[in-house]
N, C-alpha and C positions, 0 to 999 in steps of 0.2 A: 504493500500500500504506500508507506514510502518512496518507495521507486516511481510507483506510478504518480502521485502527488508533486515528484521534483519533476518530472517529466511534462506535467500542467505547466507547472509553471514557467518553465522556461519556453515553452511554447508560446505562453501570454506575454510572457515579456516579449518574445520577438514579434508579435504582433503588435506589443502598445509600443515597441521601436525607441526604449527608454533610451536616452541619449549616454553614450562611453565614451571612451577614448577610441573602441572599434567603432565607432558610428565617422570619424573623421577620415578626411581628404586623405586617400594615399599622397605622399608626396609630389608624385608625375602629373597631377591633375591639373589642366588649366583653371584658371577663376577669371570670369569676367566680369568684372566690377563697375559698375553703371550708379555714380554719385549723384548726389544734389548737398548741400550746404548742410542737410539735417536727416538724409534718406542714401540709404544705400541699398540696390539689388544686386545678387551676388550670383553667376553663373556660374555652374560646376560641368568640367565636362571630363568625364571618367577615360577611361584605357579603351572603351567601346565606342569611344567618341560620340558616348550619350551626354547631351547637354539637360541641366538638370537646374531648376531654380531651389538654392540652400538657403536663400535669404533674402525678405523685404520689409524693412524697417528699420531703425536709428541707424544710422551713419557709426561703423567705428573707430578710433584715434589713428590704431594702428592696420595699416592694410592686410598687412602679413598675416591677422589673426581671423581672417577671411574663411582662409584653410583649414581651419579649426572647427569649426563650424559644422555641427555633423547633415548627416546627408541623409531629409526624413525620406520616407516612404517604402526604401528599402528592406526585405526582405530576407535578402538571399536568393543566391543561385533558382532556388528552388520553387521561388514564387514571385512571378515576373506580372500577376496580374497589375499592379498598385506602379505604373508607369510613368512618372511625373516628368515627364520631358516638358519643355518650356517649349512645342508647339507637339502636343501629341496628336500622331499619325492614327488613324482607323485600318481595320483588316489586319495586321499582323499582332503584333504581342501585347495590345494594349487591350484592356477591359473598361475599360468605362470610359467615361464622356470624350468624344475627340475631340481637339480643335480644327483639325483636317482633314477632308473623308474625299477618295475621287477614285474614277475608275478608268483607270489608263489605255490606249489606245488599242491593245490588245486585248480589254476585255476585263485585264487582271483588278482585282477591285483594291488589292493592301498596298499599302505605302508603307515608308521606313527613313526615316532623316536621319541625318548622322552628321554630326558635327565637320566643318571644313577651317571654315579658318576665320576672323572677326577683326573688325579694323573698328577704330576710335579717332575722332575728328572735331576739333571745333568748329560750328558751322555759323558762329554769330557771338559776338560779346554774352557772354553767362551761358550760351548753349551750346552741348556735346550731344555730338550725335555717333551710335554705336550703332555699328552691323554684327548680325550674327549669320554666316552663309551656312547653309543648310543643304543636304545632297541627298535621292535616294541611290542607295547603292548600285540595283538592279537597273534604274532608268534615267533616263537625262531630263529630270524632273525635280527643280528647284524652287525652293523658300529660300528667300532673304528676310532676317525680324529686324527692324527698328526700332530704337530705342532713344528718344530724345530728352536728353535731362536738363530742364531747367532750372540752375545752380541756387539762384536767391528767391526761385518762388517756391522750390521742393514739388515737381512738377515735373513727371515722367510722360512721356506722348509716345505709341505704342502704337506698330503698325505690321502689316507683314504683306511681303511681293510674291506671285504666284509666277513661275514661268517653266515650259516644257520646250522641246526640240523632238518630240516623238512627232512620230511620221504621221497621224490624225489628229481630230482635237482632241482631248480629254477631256471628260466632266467632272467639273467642282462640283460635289454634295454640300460640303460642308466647307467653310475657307473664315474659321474666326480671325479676330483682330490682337488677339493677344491669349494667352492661358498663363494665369498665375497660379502658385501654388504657396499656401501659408497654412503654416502648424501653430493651431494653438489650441488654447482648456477647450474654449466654447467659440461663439461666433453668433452673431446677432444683426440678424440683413432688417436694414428700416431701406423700403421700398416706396412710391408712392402712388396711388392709384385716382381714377376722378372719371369725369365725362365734361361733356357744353356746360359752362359757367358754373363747376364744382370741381378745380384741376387741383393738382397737388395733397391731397389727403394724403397725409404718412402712415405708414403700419410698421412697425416695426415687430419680428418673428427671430426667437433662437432658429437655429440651424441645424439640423440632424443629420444624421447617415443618409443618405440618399441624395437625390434632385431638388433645386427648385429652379423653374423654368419662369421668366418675366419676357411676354416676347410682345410683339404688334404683328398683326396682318392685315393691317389696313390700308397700306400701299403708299396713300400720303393720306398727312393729319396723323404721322403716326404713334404721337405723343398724346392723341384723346383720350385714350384710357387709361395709359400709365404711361412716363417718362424714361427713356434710356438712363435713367440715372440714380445714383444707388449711394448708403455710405452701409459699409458692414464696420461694427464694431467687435474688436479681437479680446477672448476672455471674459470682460463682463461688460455688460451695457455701459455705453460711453454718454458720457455730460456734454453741455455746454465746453467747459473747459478743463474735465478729467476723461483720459483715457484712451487707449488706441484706436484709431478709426483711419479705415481706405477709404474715401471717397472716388467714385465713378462714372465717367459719364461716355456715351459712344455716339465720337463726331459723326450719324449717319439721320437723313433725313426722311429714311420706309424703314421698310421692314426690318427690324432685331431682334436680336435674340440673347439674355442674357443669364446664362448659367452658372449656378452656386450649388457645387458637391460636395458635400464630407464624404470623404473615401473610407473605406472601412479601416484605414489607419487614424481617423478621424481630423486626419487634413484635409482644409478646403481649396478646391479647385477652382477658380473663376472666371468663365469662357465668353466672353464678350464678342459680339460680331453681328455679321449682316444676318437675317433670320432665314434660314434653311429651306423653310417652307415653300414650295412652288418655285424656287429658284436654284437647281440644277444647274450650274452655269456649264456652258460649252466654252472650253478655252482653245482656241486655234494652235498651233506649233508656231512659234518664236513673237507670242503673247503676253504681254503682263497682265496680269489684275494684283488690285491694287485694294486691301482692305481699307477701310474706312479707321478712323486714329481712335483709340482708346484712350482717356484722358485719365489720370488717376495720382495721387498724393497719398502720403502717408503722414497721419499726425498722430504725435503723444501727446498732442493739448488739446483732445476733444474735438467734436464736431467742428466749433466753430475757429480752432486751428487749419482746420482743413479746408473749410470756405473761404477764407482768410485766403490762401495759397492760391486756390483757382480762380479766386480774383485777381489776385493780382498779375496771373499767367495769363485772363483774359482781357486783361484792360491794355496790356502792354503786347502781346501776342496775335492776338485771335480777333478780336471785334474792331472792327472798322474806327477809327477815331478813337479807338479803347481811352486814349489819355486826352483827348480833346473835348469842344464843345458839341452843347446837343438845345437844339431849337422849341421853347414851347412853345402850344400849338392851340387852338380853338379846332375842332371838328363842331361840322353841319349835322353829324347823323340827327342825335336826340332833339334838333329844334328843328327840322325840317321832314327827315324820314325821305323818301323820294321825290316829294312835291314841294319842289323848288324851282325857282326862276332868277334872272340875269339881278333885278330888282330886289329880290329877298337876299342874295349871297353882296349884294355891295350892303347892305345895310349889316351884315354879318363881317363883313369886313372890316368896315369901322366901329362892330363892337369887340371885336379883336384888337384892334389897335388901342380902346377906350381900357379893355380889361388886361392890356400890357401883354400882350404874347408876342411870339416873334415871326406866328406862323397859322393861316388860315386851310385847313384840312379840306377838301371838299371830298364827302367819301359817296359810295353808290348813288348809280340813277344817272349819272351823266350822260349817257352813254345810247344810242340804237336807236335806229330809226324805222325799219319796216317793220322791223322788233321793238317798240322803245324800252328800255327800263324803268318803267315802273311803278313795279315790284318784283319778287325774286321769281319769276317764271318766265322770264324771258332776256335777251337780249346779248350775254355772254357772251363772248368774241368778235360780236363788233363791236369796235372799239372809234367808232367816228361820234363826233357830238350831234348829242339831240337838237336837233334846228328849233324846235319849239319850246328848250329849257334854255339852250344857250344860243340863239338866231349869231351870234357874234364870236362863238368858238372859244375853247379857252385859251386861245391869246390875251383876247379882251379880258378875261377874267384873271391872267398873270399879271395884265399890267394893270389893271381898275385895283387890284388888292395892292400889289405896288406903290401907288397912287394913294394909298389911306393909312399906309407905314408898316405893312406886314407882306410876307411873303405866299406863294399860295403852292399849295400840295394837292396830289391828286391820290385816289385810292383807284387801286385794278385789281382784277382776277385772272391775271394771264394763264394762267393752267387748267381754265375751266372751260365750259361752253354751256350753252342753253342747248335742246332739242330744237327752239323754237327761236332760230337765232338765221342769217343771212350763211355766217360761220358754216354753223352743222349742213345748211342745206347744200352749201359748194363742196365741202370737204368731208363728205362722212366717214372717209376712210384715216379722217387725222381724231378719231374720236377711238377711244378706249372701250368695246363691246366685244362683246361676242356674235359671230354672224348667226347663230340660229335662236338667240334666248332673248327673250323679252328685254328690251330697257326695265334698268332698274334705275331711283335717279335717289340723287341724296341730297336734299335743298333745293331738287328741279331742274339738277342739272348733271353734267357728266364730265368726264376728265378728259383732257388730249396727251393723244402720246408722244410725250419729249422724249420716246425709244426712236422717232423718224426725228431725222437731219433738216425735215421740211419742215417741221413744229416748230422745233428748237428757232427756227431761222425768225419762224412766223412771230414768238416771241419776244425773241430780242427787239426783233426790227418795230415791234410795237412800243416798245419803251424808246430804242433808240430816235426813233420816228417823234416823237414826243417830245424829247430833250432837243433834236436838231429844232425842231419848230420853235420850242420853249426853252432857251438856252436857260432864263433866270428862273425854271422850274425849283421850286427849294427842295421838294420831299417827294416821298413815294410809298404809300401804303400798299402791302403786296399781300394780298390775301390770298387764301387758301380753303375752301369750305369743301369740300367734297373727298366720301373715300372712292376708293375703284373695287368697283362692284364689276363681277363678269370678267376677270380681264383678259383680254386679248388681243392684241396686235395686230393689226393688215400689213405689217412691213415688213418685221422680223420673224425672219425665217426659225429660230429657235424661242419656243414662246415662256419657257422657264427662264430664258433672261431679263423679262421684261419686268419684274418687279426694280432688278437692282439696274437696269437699262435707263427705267424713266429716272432715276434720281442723280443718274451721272449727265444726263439727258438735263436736266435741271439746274444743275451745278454747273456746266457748260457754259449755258445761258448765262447765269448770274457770274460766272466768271469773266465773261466776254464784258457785261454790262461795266461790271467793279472797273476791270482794266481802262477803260475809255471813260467812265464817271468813277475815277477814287475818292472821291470828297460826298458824294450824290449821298444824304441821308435817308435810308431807306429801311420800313417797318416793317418788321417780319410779323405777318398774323396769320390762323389759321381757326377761323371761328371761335379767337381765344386762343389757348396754350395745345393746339393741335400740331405743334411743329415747333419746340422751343429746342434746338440742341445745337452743339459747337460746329457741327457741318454746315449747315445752314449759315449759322452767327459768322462764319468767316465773310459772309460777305452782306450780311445786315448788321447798321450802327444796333439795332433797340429792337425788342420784340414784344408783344401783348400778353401779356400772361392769361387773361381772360377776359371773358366778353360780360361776366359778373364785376360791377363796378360798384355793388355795396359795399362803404366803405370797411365795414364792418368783418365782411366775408372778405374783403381782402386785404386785411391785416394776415389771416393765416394764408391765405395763400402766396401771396411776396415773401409771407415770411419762409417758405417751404424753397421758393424759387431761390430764396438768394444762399441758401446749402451751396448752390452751384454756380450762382449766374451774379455777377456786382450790378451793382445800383445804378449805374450809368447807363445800362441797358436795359431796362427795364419800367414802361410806359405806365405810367399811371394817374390816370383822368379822375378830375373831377366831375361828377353825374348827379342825377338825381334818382340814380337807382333805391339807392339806401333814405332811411330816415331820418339818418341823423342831421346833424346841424352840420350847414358850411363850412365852418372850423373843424370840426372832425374832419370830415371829407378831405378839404385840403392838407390838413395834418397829416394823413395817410398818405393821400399822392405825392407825398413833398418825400416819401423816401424812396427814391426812384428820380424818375425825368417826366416830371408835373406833365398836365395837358388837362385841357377843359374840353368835355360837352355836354353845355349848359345854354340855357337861353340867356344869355348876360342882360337882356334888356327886362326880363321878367327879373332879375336883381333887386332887392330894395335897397335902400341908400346906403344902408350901414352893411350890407354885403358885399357891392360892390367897392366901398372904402374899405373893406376888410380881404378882398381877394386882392385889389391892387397893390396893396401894402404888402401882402403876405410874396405877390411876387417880386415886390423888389427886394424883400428880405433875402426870399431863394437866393435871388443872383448875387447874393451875396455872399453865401453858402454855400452853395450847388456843389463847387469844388471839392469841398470838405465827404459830403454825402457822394458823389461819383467818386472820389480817388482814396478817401480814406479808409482807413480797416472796420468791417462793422466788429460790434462785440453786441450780441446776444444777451440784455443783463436778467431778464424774465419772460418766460412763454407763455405766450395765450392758452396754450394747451395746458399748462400746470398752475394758473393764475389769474387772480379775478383782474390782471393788468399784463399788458405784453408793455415792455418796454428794451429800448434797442441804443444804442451811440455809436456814431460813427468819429474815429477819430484820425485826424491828421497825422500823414507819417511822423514829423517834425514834433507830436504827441503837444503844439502848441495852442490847437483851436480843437473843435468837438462839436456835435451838435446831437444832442440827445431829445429820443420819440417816446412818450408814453402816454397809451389809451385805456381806458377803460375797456372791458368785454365781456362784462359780465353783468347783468340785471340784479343779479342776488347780491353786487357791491353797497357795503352802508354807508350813509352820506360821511360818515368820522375818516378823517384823511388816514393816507395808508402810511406804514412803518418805513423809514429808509432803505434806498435802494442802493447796492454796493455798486459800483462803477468799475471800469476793465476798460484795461487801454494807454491810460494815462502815464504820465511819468510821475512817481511818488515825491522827486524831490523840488516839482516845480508849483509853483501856487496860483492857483487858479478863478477868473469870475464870472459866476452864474448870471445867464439874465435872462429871462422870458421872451419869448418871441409868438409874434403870429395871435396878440390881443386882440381880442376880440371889441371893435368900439363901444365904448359906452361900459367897460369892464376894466376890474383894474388886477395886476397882478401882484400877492401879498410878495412873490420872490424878487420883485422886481423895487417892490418900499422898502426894501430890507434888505440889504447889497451887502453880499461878505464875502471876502476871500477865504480859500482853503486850501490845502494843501492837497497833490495828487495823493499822496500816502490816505487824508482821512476819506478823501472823496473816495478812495477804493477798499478804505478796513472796516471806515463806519457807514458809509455811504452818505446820500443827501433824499430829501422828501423829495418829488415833485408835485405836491398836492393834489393828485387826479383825486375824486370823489366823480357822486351823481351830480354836481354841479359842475363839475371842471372835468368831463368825459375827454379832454385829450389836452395833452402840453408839447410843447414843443420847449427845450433850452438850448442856449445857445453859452458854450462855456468856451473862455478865452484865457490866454495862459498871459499873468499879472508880472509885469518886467520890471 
């Protein structure tokens, strides 16, 4: 019984893979070592020239102790199922989830990579970019992985190349964008799910032995029901600012697919990539495909270490103007809807100019004439002006908004169409259906296919066509409302390509447009937060988070977006969706890049004196809120108060949001709130902002300086009650 008892056990241990001195590097092993200032991944590639990910997370002093590092997942000889190669291959020795799965031109369906050789390069001030070449042994069928480390944001960018020289195409099954592998106790994936004007709801779920699959098949809008974007937290549930967390997000604008396995060593796997689903890709011989970039950060200070990071990767990296300026705006929708005229939009004009903006929107209905627009049943793809809304065309209306001190915008659907359009009747072969199956329509209308080169063209040249006309056009709201229903292609000859076809199809387009308008600010929307992700964002300044503009409802929702996305990007109108008062409203939109649709002229006096003021205060600020670091100090989720500060690198200016959100709050002011961000040894002064006229602020009769150290051990009140449902402060560092 003994015997057999020592015999369990050593069995168990080599299963729970306890780390020894035999779990480390033989000496011959390469390590490739892939930094950022706070983060290191560590590649290990054995005597089999299997490459192997040992490590993601703290950066160590010393490099050498890289190799020390044991090497989880391992087995033994004996048990090859638990495969952790850093892009695992399908069909041959691997059991669970692949990153790669194809079936070669002969038929053969297994693949096998094996390590080649890896080059290291600096490609930009602070950014290293690493290859790793990949080979299979049997076939002339190569992976190259990407690794892009950016040094002072802690910011890894993650991609991988597909190419053959076999004598047919091959078909991609499967072709992820990265495969991480991390051991640890536990693991805890907060995910977020929603639909039309309900986006970003979190869940957060431990992780078990098995799958969890987060995908879209919605083709585009692929972000309507859940987001490509993810933070798992390592060991125990992570805070605000304790604890380990990955955050995730995948540059692609369809379909995804994103995968989290504990392997029965109880390490988790992380398979991020394009979604599988109906897209078989055909690759021709001496072909690339090119995954889509996996975006991802590692912090020990908690979530909001980790936003922190891909803000600052996107402000200076990714989004368009990331570090410049961004235009507020008046939109027509809410005081007009589609019945408007030349006469109603200058009268709009000049109350944009009255309520201080720097930019008139003019969104749906412009637009069709055998068709007109409207309402949403018709008109879609032509794109020539209504003779009976606008007799005078929007030149007139670029230069009459001109003329009254603001700029003018227009909103499109270029990727859509009506059935009942000029478009659909000339081109039904540039429309996304199936020839034998019913239209199915989603909003009343239907998608074109930017898989034809004739689409693509047709799009651009409708924007470009626009700008040549309208050189001082200022903006461009580019919406998106429909999924693809039916799909199928009259062009292309392989129809499994056409999910990831239309998106490259898309990015084409808006590449073309960026290159010839780099400055053009332009709004990424998709009936709401239907397409918010870094693929798209390389080439829109700002995007809609939702088409819910309670202000209320969208304190958690901005609050959910900006896990991922900074505040400079991010659109947030005043409406009169919500009940609350004015000052709430704006309070809310003020953390973000403000925007009005309101009827300014339905204003009363002490409104309109309160929205003006409130923007000149913005522009005062603005900088502080787009470039500064948020710090998260209370969630609406945990709190009968969300409260939030954004603070300047320089830790010399601040501008702290807190609201009320909860009805069951009693009128008795709430307890001090600790503060994060600041510098402890500089002294600091409070002063209210965004008074409401005819009110007075008790922080504002009562002026004191303090020190960052109290403002962040004891913290300071902001008085929110039921009377004072939202503050805005404005703290300034005292010289």
């Amino acid at each position: 019984m003994n015997v057999c008892f020592y015999t369990l056990l050593t069995v168990a241990c080599s299963i729970l893979t306890i780390p020894t001195r035999g779990n480390q590097a033989p000496p011959g092993d390469v390590h490739i070592i892939i930094e950022t200032q706070q983060t290191a991944l560590v590649i290990r590639v054995d005597k089999d020239k299997t490459p192997t990910l040992v490590h993601l997370g703290p950066k160590l002093r010393n490099t050498a102790e890289y190799a020390a590092i044991p090497t989880n997942g391992k087995r033994g000889e004996d048990y090859t199922g638990i495969y952790n190669s850093i892009y695992t291959p399908a069909g041959s020795r691997n059991l669970l989830e692949p990153a790669i799965q194809v079936t070669h031109a002969d038929g053969n369906p297994s693949l096998d990579l094996v390590y080649i050789r890896h080059e290291t390069q600096p490609v930009a001030e602070g950014v290293v970019l690493t290859k790793v070449y990949l080979k299979d042994p049997q076939y002339p069928f190569d992976v190259t992985l990407y690794y892009k480390a950016y040094q002072k944001e802690d910011v890894i960018e993650q991609w991988s190349s597909i190419r053959h020289t076999e004598k047919k195409p091959v078909i991609l099954h499967k072709y992820a964008s990265a495969n991480l592998y991390i051991p640890a106790q536990n693991y805890y994936l907060t995910h977020f799910h929603g639909d039309w004007a309900n986006e970003m709801n979190p869940s957060e779920v431990p992780l078990t032995e098995g799958i969890k699959l987060l995908d879209s098949k919605l083709g585009t809008r692929a972000d309507l029901f859940q987001p490509p974007s993810f933070l798992v937290s390592l060991n125990q549930p992570a805070d605000e600012d304790r604890g380990e967390v990955i955050a995730g997000t995948l540059a692609w604008s369809g379909n995804y697919q994103l995968a989290f396995e504990v392997d029965p060593l109880h390490n988790l796997r992380i398979i991020p990539g394009i979604n599988p689903y109906a897209s078989a890709y055909t690759l021709a011989p001496a072909t690339e495909f090119t995954t889509p970039a996996f975006l991802f950060t590692y912090s020990d200070k908690g979530k909001g270490g980790a936003s922190r990071s891909l803000h600052r990767w996107a402000r200076k990296y990714r989004i368009p103007q990331g570090q410049g300026d961004r235009l507020t705006l008046l939109n027509n929708w809410e005081a007009t809807y589609f019945d408007f005229n030349e006469e109603k939009l200058g009268a709009l004009f000049k109350d944009g100019k009255k309520l201080g903006v720097d930019l008139f929107l003019l969104d749906d209905g412009w637009f069709g004439n055998k068709y007109p627009r409207n309402d949403d049943h018709a008109g879609l793809g032509d794109w020539q002006e209504n003779v009976k809304k606008l007799p005078h065309g929007l030149g007139y209306l670029v230069k009459e908004a001109e003329n009254s001190g603001v700029k003018f915008g227009i909103w499109l659907e270029p990727e859509m169409v009506s059935p009942k359009s000029e478009l659909y009747e000339k081109h039904p072969d540039w429309v996304i259906k199936l020839p034998n199956r019913s239209e199915y329509y989603f909003r009343n209308q239907l998608v074109l296919d930017l898989s034809n080169p004739k689409v693509q063209d047709f799009v651009y040249e409708l924007v470009n066509g626009l700008m040549t006309k309208n050189p001082t056009l200022g903006f461009i709201k580019w919406d998106c409302n429909a999924v693809i229903y039916n799909a199928f292609s009259a062009t292309i000859q392989n129809q499994s390509n056409l999910y990831v076809d239309y998106v490259k199809g898309l990015y084409n387009v808006l590449g073309r447009l960026r290159a010839k308008y780099p400055t053009l600010p332009m709004m990424l929307c998709s009936g709401g937060g239907g397409r918010v992700d870094y693929g798209a964002l390389n080439y829109f300044t700002e995007y809609w988070p939702s088409d819910n503009t309670d202000a209320l409802e969208r304190i958690f929702i901005q609050w959910n977006y900006s896990y991922f996305f900074p505040s400079i990007a991010s659109c947030n109108h005043v409406t009169d969706w919500g009940k609350q008062p004015i000052k709430f409203r704006t309070d809310v939109a003020m953390m973000g890049k403000i925007g009005y649709d309101i009827v300014v002229s339905k204003l009363t006096e002490p409104e309109l004196q309160f929205s003006q003021q409130a923007l000149k205060d913005y522009n005062r600020i603005k900088q502080v809120i787009w470039q500064g670091d948020l710090f998260r100090l209370a969630s609406p989720y945990t709190n009968d108060v969300a409260s939030a500060i954004y603070v300047s690198d320089s830790k010399d200016r601040a501008v702290w949001f807190t609201y009320l959100v909860t009805s069951r709050y009693k009128a008795e002011s709430i307890a001090p709130i600790k503060l994060n961000g600041l510098d402890p040894a500089k002294s600091y002064h409070i002063q209210e902002i965004n008074v409401y006229p005819g009110t007075k602020s008790a922080i504002n009769t009562s002026p004191a300086t303090y020190s960052g150290n109290y403002l962040m051990t004891i913290g300071f009140n902001p008085q929110v009650d039921t009377r004072r449902t939202s503050v805005v402060l404005e703290i300034t560092e005292v010289k």
